[in-house]
KOLLUMZA-705059 format. One record per atom (N, C-alpha, C, O): x, z, y; residue in three letters; chain; atom name. Coordinates in steps of 0.1 Angstrom, whole numbers, plus 5000, padded with zeros to 4 digits. Each point is the difference from the previous one (the first is absolute). Layout:
! residues N
     u     w     v  residuo  cadena  atomo
     X     Z     Y      ALA       A     CA
...
//
This chain:
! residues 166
     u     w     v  residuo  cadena  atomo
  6079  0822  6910      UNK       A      N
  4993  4990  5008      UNK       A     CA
  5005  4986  4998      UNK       A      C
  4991  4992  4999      UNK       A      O
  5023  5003  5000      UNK       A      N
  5006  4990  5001      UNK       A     CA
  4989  4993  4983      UNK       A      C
  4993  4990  4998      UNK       A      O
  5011  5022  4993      UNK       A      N
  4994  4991  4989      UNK       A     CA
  4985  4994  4999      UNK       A      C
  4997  4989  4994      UNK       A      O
  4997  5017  5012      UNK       A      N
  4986  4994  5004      UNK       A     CA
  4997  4990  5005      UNK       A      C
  4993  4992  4994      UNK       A      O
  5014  5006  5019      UNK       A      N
  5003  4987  5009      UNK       A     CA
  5005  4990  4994      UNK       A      C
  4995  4989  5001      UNK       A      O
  5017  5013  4989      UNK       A      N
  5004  4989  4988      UNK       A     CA
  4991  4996  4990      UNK       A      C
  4996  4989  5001      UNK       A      O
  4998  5019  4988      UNK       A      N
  4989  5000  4996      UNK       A     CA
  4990  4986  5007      UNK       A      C
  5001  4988  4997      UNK       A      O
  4988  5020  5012      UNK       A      N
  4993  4997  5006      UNK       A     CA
  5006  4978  5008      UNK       A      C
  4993  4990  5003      UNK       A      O
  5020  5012  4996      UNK       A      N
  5010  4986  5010      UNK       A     CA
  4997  4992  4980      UNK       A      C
  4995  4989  4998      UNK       A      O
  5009  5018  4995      UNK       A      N
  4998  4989  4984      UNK       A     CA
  4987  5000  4999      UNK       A      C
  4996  4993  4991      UNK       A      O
  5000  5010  5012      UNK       A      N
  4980  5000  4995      UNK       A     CA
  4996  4990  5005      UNK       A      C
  4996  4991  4993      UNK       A      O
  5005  5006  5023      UNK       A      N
  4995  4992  5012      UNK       A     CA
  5010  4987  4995      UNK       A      C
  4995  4989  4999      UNK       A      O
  5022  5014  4997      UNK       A      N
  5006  4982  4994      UNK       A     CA
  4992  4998  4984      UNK       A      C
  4998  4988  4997      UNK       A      O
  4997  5022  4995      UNK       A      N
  4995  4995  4990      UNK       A     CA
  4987  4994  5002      UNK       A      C
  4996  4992  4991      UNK       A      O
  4996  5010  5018      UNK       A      N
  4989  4997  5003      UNK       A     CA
  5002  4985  5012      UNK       A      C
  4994  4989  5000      UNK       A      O
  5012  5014  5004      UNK       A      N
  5006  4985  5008      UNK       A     CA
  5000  4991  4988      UNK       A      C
  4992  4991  4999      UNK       A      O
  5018  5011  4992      UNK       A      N
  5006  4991  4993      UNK       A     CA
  4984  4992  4989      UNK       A      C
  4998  4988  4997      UNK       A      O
  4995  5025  5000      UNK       A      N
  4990  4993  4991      UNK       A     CA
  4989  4994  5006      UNK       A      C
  4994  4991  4994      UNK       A      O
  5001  5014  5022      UNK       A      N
  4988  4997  5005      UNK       A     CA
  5002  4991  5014      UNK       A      C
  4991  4994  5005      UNK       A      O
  5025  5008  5000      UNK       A      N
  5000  4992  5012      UNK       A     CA
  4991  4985  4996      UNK       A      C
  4988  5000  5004      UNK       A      O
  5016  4991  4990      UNK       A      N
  4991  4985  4999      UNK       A     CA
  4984  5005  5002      UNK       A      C
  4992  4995  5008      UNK       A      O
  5008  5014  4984      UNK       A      N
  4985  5000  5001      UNK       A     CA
  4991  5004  5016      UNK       A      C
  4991  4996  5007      UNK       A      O
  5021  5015  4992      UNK       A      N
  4994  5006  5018      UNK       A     CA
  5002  4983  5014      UNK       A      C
  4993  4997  5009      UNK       A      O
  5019  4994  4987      UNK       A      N
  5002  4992  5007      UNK       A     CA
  4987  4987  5001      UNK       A      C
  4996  4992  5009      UNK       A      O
  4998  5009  4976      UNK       A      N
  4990  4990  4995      UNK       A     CA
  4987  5005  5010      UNK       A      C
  4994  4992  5007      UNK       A      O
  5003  5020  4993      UNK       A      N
  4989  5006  5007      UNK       A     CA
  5002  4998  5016      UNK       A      C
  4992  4994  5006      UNK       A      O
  5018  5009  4998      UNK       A      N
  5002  5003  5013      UNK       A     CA
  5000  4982  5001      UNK       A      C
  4994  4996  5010      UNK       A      O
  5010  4997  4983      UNK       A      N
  4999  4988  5006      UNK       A     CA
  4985  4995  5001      UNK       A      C
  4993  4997  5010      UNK       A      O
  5005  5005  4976      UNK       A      N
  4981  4994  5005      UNK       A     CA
  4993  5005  5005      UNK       A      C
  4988  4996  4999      UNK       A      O
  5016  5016  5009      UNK       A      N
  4990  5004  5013      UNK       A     CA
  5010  4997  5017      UNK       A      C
  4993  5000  5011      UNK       A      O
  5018  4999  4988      UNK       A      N
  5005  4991  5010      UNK       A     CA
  5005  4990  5004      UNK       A      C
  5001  4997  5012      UNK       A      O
  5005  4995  4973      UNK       A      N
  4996  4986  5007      UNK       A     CA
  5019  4999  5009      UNK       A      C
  5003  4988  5002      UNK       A      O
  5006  5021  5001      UNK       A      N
  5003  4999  5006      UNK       A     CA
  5019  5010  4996      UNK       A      C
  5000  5013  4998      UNK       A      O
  5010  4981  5002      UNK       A      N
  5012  5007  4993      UNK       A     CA
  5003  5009  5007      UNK       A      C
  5002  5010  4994      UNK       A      O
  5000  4991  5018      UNK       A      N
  5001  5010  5010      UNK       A     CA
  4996  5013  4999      UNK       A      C
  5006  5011  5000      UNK       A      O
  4976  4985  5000      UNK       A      N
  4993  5013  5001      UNK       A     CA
  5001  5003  4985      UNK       A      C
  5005  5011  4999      UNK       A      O
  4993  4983  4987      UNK       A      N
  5005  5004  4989      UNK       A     CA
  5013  5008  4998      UNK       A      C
  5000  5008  4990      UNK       A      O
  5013  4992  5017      UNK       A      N
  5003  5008  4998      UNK       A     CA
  5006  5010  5007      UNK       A      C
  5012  5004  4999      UNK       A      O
  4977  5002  5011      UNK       A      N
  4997  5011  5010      UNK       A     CA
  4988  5003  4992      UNK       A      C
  4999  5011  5005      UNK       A      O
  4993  4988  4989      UNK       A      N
  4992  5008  4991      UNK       A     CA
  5007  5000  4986      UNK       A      C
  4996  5010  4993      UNK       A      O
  5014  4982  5001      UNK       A      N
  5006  5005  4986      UNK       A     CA
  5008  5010  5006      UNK       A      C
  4995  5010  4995      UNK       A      O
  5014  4993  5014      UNK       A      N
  5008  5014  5003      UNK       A     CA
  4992  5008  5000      UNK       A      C
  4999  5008  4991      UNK       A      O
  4989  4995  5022      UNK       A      N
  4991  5010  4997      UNK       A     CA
  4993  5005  4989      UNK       A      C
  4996  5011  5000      UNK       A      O
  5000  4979  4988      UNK       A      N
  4996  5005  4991      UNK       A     CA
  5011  5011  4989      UNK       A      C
  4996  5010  4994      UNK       A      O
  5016  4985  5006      UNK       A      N
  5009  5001  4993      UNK       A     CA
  5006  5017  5011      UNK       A      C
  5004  5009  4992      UNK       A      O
  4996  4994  5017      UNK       A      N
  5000  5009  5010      UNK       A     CA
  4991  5010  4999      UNK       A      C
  5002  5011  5003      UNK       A      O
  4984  4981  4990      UNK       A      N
  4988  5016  4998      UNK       A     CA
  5007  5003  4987      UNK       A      C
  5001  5012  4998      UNK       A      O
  5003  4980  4995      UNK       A      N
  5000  5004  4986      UNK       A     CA
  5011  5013  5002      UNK       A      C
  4998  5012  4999      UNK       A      O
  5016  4980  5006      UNK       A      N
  5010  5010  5002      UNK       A     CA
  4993  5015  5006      UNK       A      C
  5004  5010  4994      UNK       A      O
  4988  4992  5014      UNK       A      N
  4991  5009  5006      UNK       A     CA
  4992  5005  4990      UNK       A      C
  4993  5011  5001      UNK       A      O
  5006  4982  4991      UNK       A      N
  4984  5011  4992      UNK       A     CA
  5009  5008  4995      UNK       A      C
  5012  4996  4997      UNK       A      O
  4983  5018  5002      UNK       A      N
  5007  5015  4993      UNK       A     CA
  4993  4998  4988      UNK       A      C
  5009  5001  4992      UNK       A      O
  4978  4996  5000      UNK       A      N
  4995  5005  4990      UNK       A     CA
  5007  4988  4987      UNK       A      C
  5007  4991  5003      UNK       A      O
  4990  5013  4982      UNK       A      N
  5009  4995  4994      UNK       A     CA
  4985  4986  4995      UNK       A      C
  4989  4999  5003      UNK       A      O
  5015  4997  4993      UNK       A      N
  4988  4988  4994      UNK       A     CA
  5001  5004  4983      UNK       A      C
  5010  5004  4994      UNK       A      O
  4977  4994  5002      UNK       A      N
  4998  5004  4987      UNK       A     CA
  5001  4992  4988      UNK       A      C
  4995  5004  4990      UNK       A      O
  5013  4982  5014      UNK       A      N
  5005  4989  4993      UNK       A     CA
  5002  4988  5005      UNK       A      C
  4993  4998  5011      UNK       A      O
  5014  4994  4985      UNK       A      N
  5004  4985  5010      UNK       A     CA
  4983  4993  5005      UNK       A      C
  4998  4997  5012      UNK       A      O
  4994  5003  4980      UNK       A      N
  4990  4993  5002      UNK       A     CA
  4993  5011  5014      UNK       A      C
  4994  4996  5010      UNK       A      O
  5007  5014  4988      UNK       A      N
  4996  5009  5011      UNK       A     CA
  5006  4995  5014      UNK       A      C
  4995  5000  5011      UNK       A      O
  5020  4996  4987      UNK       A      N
  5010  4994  5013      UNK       A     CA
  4994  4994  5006      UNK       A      C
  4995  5002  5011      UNK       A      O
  5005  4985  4975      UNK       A      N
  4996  4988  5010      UNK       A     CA
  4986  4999  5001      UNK       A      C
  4997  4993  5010      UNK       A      O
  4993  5011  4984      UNK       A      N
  4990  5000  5011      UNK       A     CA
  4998  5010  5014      UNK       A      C
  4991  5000  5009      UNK       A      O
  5019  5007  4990      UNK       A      N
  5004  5010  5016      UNK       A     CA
  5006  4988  5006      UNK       A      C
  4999  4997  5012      UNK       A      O
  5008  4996  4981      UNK       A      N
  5009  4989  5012      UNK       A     CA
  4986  4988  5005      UNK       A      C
  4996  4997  5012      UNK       A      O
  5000  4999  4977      UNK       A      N
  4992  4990  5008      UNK       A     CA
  4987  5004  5009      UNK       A      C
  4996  4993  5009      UNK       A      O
  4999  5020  4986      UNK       A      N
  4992  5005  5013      UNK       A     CA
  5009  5001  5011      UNK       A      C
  5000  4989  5007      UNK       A      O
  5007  5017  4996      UNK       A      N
  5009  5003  5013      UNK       A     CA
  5008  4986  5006      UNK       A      C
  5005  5000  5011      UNK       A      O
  4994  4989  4981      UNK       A      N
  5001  4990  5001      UNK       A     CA
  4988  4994  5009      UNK       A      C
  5000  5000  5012      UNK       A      O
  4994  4997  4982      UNK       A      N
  4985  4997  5001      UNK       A     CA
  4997  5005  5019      UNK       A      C
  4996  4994  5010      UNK       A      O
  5007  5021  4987      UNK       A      N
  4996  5005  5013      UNK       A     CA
  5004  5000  5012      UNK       A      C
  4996  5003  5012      UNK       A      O
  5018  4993  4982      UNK       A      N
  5011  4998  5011      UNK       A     CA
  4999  4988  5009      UNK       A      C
  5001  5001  5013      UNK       A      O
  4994  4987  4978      UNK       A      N
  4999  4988  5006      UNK       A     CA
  4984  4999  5004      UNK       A      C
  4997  4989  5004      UNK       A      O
  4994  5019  4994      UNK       A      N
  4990  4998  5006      UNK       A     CA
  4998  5005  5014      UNK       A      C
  4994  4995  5009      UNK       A      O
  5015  5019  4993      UNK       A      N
  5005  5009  5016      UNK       A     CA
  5002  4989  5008      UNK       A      C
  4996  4999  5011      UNK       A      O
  5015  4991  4981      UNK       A      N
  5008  4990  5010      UNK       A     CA
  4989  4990  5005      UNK       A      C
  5000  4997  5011      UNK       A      O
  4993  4999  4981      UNK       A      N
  4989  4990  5003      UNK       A     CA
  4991  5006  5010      UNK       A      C
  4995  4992  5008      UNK       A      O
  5001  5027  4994      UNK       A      N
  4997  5005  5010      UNK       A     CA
  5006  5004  5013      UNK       A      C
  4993  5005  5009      UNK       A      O
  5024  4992  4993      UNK       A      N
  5005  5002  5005      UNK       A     CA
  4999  4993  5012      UNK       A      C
  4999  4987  4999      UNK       A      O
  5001  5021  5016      UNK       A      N
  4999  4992  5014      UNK       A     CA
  5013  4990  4998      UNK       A      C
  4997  4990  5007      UNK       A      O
  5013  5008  4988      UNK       A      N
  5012  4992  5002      UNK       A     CA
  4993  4984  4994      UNK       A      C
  5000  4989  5005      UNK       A      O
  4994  5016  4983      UNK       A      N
  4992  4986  4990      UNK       A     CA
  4991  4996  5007      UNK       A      C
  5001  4988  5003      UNK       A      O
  4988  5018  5003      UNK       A      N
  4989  5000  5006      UNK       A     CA
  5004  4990  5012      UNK       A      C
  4997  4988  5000      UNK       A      O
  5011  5019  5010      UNK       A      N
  5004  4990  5009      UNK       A     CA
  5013  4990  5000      UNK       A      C
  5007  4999  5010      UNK       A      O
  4995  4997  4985      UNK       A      N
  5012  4990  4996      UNK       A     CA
  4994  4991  4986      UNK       A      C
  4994  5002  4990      UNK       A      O
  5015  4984  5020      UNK       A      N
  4992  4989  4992      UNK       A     CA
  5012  4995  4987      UNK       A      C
  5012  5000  5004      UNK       A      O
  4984  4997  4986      UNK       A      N
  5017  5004  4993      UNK       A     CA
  4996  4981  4992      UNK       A      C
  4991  4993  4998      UNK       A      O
  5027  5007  5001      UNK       A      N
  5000  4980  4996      UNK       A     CA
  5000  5007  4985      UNK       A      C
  5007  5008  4995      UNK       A      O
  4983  4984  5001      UNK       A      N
  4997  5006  4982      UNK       A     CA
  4997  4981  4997      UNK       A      C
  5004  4991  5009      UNK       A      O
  4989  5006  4978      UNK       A      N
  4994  4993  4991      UNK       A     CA
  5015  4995  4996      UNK       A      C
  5004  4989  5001      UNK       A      O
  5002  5022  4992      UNK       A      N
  5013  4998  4996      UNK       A     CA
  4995  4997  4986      UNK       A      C
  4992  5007  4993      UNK       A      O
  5015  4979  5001      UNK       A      N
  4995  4993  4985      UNK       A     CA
  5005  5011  4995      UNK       A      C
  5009  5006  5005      UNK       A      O
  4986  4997  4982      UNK       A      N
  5002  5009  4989      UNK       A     CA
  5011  4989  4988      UNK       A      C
  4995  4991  4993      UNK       A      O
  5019  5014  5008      UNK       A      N
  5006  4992  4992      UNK       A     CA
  4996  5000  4984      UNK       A      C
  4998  5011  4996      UNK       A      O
  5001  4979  4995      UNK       A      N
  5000  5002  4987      UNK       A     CA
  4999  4990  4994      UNK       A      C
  4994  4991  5004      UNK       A      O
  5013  5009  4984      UNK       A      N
  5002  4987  4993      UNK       A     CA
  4992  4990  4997      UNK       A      C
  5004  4988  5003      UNK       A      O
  4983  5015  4991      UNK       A      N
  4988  4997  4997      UNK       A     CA
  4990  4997  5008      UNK       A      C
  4991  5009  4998      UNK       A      O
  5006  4983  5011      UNK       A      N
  4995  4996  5009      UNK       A     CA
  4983  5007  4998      UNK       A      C
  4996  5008  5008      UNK       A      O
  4996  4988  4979      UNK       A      N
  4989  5009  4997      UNK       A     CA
  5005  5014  5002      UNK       A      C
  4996  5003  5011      UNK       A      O
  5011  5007  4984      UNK       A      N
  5003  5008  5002      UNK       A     CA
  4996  5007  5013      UNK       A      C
  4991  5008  5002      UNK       A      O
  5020  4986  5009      UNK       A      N
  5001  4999  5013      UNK       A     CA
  4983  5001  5006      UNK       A      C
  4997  5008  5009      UNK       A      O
  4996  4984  4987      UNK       A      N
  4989  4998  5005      UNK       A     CA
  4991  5010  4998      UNK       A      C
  4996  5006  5010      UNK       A      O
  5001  4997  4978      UNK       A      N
  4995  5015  4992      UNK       A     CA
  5002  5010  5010      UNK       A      C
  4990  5004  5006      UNK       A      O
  5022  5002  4998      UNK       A      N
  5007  5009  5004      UNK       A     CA
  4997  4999  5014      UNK       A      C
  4997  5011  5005      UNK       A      O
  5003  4982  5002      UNK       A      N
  4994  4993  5012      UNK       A     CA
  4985  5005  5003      UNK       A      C
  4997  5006  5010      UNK       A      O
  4996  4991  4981      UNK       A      N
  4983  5003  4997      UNK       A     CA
  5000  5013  4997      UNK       A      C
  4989  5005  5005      UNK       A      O
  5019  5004  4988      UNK       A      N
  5000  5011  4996      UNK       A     CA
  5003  5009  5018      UNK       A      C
  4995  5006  5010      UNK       A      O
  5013  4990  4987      UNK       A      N
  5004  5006  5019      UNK       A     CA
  4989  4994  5010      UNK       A      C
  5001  5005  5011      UNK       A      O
  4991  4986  4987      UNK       A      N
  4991  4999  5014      UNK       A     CA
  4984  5010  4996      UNK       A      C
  4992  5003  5009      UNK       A      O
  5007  4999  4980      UNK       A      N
  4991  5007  5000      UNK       A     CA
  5000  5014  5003      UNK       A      C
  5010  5006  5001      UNK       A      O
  4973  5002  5003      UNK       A      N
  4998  5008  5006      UNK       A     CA
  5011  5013  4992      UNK       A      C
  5005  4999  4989      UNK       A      O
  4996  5013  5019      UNK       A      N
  5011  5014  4995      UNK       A     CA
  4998  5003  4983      UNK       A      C
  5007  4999  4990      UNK       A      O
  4980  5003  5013      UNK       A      N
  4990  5007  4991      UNK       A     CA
  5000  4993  4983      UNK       A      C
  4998  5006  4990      UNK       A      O
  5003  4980  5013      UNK       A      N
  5002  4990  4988      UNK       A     CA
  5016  4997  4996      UNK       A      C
  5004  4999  4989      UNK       A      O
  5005  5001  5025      UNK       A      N
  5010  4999  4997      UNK       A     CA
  5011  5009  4993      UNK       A      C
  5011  4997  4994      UNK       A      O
  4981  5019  5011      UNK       A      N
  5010  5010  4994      UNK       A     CA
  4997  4999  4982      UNK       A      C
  5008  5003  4991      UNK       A      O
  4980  4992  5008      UNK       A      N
  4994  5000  4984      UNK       A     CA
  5011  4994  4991      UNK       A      C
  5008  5005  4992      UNK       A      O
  4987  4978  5012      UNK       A      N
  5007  4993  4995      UNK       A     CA
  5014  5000  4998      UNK       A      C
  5005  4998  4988      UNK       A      O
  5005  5007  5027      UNK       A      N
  5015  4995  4996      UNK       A     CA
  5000  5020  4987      UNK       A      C
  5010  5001  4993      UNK       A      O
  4983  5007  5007      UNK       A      N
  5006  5013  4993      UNK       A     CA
  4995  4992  4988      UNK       A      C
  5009  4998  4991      UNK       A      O
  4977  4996  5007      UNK       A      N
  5000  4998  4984      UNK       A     CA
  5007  4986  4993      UNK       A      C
  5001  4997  4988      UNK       A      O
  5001  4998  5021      UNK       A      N
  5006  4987  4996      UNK       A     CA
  5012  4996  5005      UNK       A      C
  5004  4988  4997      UNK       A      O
  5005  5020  5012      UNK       A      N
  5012  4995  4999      UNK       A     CA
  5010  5012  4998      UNK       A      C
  5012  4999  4998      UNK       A      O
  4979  5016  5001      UNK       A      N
  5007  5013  4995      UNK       A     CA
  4997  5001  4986      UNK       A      C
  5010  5002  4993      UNK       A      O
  4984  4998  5004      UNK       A      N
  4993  4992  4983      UNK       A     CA
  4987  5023  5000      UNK       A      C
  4999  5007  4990      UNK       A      O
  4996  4998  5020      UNK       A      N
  4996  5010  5000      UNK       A     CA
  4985  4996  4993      UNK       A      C
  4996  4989  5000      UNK       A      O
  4995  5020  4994      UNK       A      N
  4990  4999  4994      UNK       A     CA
  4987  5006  5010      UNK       A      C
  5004  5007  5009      UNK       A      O
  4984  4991  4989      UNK       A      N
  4993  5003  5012      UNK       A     CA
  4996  5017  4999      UNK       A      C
  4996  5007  5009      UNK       A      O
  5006  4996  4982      UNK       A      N
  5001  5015  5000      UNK       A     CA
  5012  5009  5011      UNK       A      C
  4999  5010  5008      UNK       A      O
  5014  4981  4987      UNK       A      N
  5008  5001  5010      UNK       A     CA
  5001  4998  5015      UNK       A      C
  5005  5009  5008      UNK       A      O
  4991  4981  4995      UNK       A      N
  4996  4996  5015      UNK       A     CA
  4986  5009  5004      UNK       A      C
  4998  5003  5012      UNK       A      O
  4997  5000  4982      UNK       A      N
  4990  5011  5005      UNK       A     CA
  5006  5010  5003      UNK       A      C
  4997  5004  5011      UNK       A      O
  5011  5005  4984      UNK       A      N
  5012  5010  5003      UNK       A     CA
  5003  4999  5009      UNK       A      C
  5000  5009  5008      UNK       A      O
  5006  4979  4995      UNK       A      N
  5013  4998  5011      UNK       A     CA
  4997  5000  5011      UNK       A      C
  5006  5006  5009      UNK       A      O
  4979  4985  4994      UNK       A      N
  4996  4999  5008      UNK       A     CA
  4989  5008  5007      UNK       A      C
  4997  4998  5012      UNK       A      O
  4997  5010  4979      UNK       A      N
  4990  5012  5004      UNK       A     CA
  4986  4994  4999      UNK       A      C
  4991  5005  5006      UNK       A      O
  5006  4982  4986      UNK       A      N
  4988  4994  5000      UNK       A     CA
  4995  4995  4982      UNK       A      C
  5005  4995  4991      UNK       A      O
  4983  5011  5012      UNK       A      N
  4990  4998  4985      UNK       A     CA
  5004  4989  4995      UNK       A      C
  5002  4990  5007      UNK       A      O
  4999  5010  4982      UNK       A      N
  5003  4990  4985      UNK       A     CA
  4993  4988  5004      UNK       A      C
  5006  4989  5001      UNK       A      O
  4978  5015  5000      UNK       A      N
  4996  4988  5002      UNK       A     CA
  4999  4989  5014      UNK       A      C
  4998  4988  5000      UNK       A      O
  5004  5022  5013      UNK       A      N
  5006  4992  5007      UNK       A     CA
  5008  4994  4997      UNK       A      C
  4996  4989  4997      UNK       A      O
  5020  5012  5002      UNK       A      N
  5007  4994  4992      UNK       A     CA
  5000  4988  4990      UNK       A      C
  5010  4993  4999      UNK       A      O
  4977  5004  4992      UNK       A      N
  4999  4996  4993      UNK       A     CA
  4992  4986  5009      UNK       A      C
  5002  4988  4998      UNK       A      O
  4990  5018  5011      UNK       A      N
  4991  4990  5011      UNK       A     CA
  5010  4991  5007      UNK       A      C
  5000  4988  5000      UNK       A      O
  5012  5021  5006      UNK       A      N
  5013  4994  5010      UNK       A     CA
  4999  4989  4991      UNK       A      C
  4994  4990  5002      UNK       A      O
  5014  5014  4987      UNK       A      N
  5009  4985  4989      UNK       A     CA
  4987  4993  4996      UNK       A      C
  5004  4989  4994      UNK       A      O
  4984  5011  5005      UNK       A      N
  4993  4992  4995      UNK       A     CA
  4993  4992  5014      UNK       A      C
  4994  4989  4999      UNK       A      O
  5009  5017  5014      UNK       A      N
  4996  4995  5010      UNK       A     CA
  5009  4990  5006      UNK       A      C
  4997  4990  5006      UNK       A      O
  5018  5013  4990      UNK       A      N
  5013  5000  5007      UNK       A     CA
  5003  4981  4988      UNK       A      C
  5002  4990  5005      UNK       A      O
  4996  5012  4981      UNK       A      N
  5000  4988  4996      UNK       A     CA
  4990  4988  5002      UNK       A      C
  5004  4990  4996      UNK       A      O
  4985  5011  5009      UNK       A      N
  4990  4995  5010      UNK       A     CA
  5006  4993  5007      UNK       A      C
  5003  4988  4997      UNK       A      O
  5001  5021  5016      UNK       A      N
  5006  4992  5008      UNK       A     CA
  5013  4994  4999      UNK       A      C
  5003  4991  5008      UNK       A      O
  5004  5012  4982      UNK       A      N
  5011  4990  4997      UNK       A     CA
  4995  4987  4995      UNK       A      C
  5006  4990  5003      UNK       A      O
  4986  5008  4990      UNK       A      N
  4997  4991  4986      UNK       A     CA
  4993  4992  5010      UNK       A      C
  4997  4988  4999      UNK       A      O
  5000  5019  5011      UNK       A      N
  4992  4986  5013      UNK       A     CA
  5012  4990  5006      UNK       A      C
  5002  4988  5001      UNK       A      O
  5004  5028  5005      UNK       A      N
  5012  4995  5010      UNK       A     CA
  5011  4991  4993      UNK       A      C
  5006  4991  5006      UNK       A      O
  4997  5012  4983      UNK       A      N
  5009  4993  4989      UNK       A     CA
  4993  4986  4991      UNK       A      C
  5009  4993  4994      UNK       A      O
  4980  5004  5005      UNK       A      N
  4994  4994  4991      UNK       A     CA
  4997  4998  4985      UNK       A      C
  4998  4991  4992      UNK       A      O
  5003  5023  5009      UNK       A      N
  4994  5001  4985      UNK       A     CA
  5007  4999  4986      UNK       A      C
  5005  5011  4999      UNK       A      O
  4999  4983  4989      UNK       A      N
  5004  4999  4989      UNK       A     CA
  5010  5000  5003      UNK       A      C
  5007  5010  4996      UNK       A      O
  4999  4982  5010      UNK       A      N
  5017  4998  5006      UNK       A     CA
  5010  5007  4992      UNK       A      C
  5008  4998  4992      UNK       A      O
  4986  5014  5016      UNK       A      N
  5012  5015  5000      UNK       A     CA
  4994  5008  4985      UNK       A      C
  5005  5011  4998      UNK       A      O
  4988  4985  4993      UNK       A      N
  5001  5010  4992      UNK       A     CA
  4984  5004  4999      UNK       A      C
  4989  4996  5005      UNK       A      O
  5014  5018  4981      UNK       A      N
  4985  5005  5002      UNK       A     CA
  4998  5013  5010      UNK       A      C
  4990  5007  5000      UNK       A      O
  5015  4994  5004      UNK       A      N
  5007  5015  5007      UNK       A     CA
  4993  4993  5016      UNK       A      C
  4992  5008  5003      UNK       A      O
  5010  4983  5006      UNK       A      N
  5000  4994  5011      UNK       A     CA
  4986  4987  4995      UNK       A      C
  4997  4991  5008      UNK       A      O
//
């Protein structure tokens, strides 16, 4: 039994080690907030230690991590604690690059549905075949999000600025 537990304790640090940023990048742009980021990075990191079945390759992990990610911080956003408590947020997003900053800014005020698109295909570098997996939604939805989702940036941002992408 011991060796299982060991096992299972390096699987959860190798998986920390490669996907923590990533799970911390998510949990932030759905909260906004360090605290609650990471009271949902332990719990994610906590189911993982808890899942019994084995994953059928790294790429199988982490899209287990960022759905359970994903779902974790959406619970919280349902949660009576969130619901009723008024929390001090519009915490600036540090980063070097002031456009940057702003991007990411825009990226985060936009609706779930555009935002989960965007930061998987453009700041996880995932393909939309992929984000349809992950996320349990048709290709071409997917394809509508980011074509809808650059719309509303290229308004909110102004256009050529940022690129052809924005």
């Amino acid at each position: 039994m011991e060796n299982t537990l060991y096992d299972s304790n390096n699987a959860v640090l190798d998986a920390l080690t490669k996907y923590g940023d990533m799970v911390r990048r998510i949990c932030f742009m759905y909260l906004k907030n360090q605290t609650d980021l990471e009271d949902i990075f332990q719990e994610v990191f906590l189911k993982l230690l808890q899942h019994s079945e084995k994953f059928d390759n790294e790429e199988h992990q982490k899209a287990w991590l960022i759905r359970v990610t994903v779902n974790q911080c959406k619970d919280f956003h349902k949660s009576f604690f969130r619901k009723n408590v008024c929390s001090i947020e519009d915490m600036d997003i540090p980063f070097e690059d002031e456009q940057e900053s702003e991007v990411i800014r825009e990226v985060l005020s936009l609706p779930v549905k555009y935002k989960d698109v965007v930061y998987l295909f453009y700041y996880e570098g995932y393909t939309v075949p992929e984000i349809s997996n992950i996320l349990g939604v048709k290709e071409n939805t997917i394809y509508s999000h980011l074509h809808r989702a650059k719309i509303i940036l290229k308004e909110k941002l102004g256009g050529s600025q940022y690129g052809k992408d924005f």
